[in-house]
DRENBARO-666203 format. One record per residue (C-alpha): chain; x, y, z. Coordinates in nm, 2 decimals, always signed. Example, Ala and Ser with C-alpha at 12.3 -4.5 7.8 and 13.67 -1.06 7.14 Angstrom:
<site c="A" u="+1.23" v="-0.45" w="+0.78"/>
<site c="A" u="+1.37" v="-0.11" w="+0.71"/>
END
This chain:
<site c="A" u="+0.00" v="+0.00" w="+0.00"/>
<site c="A" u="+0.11" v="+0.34" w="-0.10"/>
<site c="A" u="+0.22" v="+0.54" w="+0.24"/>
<site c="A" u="-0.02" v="+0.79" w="+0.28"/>
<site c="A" u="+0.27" v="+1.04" w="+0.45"/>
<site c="A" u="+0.48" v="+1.00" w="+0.08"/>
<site c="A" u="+0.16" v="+1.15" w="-0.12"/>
<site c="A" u="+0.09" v="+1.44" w="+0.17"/>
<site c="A" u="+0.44" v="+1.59" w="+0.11"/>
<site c="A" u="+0.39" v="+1.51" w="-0.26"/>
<site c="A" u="+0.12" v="+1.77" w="-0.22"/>
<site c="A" u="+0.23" v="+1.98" w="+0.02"/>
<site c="A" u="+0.54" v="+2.03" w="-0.22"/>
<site c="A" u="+0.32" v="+2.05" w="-0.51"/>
<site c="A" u="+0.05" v="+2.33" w="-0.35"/>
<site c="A" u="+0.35" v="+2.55" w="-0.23"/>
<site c="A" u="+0.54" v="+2.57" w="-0.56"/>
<site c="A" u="+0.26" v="+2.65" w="-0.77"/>
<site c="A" u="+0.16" v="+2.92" w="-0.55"/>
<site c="A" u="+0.52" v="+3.05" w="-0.52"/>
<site c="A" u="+0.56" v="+3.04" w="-0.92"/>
<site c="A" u="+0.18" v="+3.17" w="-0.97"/>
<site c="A" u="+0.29" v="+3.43" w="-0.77"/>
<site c="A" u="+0.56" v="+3.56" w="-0.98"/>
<site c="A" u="+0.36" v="+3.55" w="-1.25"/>
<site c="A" u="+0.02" v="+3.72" w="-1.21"/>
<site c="A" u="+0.28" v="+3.98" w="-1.03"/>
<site c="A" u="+0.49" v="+4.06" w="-1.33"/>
<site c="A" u="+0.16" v="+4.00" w="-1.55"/>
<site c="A" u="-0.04" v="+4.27" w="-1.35"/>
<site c="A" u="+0.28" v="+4.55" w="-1.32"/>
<site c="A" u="+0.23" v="+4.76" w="-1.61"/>
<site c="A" u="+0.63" v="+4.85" w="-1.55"/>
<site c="A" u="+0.74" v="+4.51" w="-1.50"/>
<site c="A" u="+0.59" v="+4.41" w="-1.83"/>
<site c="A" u="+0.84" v="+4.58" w="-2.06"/>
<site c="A" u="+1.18" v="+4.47" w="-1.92"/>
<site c="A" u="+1.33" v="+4.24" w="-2.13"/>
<site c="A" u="+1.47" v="+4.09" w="-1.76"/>
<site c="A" u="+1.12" v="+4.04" w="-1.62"/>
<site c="A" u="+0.98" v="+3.87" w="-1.94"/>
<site c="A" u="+1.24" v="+3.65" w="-1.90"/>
<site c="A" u="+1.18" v="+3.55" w="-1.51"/>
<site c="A" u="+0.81" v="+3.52" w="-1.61"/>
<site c="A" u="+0.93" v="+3.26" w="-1.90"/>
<site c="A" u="+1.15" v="+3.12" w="-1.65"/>
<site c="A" u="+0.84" v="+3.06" w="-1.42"/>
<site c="A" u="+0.61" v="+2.92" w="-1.66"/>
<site c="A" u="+0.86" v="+2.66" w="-1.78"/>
<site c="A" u="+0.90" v="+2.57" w="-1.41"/>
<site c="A" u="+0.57" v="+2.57" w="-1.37"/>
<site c="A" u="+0.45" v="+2.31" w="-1.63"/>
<site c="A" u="+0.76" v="+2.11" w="-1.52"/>
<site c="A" u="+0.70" v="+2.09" w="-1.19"/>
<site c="A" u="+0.31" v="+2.02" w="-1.24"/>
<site c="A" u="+0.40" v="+1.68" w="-1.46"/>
<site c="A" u="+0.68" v="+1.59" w="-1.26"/>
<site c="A" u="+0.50" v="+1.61" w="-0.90"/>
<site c="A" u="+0.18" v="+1.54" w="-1.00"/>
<site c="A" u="+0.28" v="+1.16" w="-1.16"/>
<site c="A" u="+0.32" v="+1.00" w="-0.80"/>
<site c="A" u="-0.01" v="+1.11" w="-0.66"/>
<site c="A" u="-0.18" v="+0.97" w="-0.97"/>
<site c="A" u="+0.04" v="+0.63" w="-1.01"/>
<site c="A" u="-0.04" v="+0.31" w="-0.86"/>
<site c="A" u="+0.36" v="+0.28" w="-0.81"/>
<site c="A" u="+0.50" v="+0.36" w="-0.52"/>
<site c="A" u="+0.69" v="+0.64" w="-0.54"/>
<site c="A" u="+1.06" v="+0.57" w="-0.44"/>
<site c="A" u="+1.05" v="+0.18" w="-0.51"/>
<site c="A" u="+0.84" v="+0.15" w="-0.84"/>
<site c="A" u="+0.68" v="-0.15" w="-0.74"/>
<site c="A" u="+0.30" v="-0.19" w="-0.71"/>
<site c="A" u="+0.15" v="-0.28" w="-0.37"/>
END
């Protein structure tokens, strides 16, 4: 059986790095100033890239019948 502590810190790491890159998003998207540096664009790019990464990467143990460290089924 999959330990139930394994898929808690799966989420718990997965809820606070979303916020934390959402965060430096929406606030570059919403600063009319920070939109037309060349340097913020890029952090924003930077964030969204992370973003989708960390969502597929994270998100696979919740969902998987495999246990996350061993990759056996239970």
């Amino acid at each position: 059986m999959i330990s139930y502590y394994i898929i808690i810190i799966f989420t718990y790491l997965l809820t606070y790095l979303l916020t934390d890159l959402l965060l430096v998003i929406v606030v570059i998207v919403t600063n009319k100033k920070m939109r037309h540096s060349a340097t913020n664009l890029f952090i924003a790019n930077l964030a969204v890239a992370d973003l989708v990464i960390k969502i597929r990467r994270l998100s696979a143990p919740i969902v998987s019948t495999e246990h996350p460290v061993t990759g056996s089924c239970d």
